[in-house]
Every structure is written in C-alpha cells, then in structure tokens.
C-alpha positions as CSV (number, residue, x, y, z in Angstrom):
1,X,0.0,0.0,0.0
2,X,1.1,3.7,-0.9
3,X,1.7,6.2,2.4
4,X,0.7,9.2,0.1
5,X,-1.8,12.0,1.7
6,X,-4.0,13.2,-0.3
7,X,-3.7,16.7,-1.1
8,X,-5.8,19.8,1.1
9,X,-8.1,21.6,-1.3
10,X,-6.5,25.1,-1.7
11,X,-9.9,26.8,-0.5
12,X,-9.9,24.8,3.0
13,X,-5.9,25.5,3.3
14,X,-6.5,28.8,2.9
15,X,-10.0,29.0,5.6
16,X,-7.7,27.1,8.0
17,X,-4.7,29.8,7.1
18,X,-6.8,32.9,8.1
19,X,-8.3,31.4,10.6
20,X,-5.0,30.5,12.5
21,X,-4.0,34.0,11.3
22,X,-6.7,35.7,13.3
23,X,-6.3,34.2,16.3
24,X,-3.1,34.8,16.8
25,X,-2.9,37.9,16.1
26,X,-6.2,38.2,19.0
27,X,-3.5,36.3,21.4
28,X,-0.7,39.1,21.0
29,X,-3.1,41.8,21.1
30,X,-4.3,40.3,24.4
31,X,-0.9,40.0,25.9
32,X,0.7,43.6,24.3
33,X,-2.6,45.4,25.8
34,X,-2.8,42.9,28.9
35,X,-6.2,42.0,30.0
36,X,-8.6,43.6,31.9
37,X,-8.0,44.3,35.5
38,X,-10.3,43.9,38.5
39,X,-11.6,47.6,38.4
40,X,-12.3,47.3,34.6
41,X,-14.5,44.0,36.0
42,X,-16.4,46.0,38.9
43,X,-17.1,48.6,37.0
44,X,-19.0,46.5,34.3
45,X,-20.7,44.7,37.1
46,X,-21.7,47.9,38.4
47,X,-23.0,49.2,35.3
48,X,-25.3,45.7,34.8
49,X,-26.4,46.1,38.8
50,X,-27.4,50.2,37.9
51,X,-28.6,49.5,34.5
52,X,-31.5,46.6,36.3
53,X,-31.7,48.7,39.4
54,X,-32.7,52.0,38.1
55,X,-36.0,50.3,36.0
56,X,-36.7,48.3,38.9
57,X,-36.8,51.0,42.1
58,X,-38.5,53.6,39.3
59,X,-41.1,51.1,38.8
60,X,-41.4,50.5,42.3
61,X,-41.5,54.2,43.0
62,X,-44.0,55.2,40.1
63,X,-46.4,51.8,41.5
64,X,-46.4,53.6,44.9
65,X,-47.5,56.8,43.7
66,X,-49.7,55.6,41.6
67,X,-51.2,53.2,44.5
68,X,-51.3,56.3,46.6
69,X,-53.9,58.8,44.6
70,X,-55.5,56.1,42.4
71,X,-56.5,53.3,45.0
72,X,-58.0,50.4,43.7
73,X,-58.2,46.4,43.9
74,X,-55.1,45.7,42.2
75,X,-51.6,46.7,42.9
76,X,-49.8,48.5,40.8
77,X,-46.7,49.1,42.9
78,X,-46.3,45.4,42.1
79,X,-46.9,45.5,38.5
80,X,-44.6,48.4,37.9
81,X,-41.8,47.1,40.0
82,X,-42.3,43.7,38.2
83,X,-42.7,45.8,34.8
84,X,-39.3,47.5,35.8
85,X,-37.4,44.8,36.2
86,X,-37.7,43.4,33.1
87,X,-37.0,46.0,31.6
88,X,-34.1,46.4,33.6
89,X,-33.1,42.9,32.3
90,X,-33.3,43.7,28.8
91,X,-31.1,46.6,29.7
92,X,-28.5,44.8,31.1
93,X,-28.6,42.3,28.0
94,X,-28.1,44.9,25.9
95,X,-24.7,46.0,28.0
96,X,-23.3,42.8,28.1
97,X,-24.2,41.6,24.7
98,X,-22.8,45.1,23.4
99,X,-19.6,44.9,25.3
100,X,-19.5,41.3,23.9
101,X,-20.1,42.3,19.8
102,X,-17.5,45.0,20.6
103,X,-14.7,43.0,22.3
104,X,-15.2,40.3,19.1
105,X,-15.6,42.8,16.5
106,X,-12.0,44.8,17.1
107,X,-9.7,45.2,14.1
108,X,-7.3,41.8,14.3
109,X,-4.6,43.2,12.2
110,X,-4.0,46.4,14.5
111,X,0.1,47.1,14.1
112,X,0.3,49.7,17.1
C-alpha cells in the first residue's frame, strides 16, 4: 500500500490559514494590551447592577405613587416594580451583549 496524503483543497488550506492567522494575532493583542484588571470588571458589574436597578426601584416608586392617589383592587406598585425589572433585564442584556459584539468585533490586524 502507498503512504501518500491526499492533497488539502486550496480553499480549506487557505480557511484554516486565516483562521490561525486571526487568532493569533487576537493572542498578542491580548498580551501587548494585557487583559482587563479587576476595576475594569467592577465597573461593568456595576454598570449591569445600575442598568436593572434604576427600572426596577422607578417602577417601584412610580407603582407607589400611583397606589397612593388612584387606590384600587389591584396593585400597581407590584406590576410596575415587576414591569421595571424586566425591563431592567433587557437593559443589562443589551450592556453585556454590546460589550461582547464589541470585544469580538475589534480590528485583528492592529500594528500599534
């Protein structure tokens, strides 16, 4: 039997070429930048924790009021609060999946 390899199709070579390529060129960019410190990792934290807080103690606030001078059988200080926490939630998705699109989207070939 023949030990002869068949032969890579240019077009894969080339996908698995770039694709090496690009990731390490996102490994030395990582370690010429360094990566994030703790403070850069509180402070995102405490922009999700604001981001769902705000919505949620507004809610709360406006529920109360609205409780208050407009008494009736249901509970709208609930419904609010409930109301802005979600969306408080889909705030703090669209943080994170921002920061995310934006930390996978920088330019690969920087040459600072």
């Amino acid at each position: 039997m023949s030990d002869e390899r068949k032969p890579v199709p240019p077009n894969e070579e080339t996908h698995l070429d770039s694709e090496l390529s690009r990731k390490i060129a996102r490994k030395l960019r990582v370690q010429r930048e360094g990566k994030p410190g703790v403070w850069s990792g509180l402070g995102m934290f405490g922009l999700v924790g604001w981001s769902v807080a705000v919505p949620t103690i507004l809610g709360a606030l406006v529920g109360m009021w609205w409780d208050h001078h407009h008494p009736g059988t249901h509970s709208w200080t609930l419904a609010l609060l409930m109301a802005g926490l979600v969306i408080g939630c889909a705030n703090a998705w669209h943080w994170i999946s921002q920061e995310d699109k934006a930390m996978h989207e920088q330019p690969e070939d920087r040459d600072d």
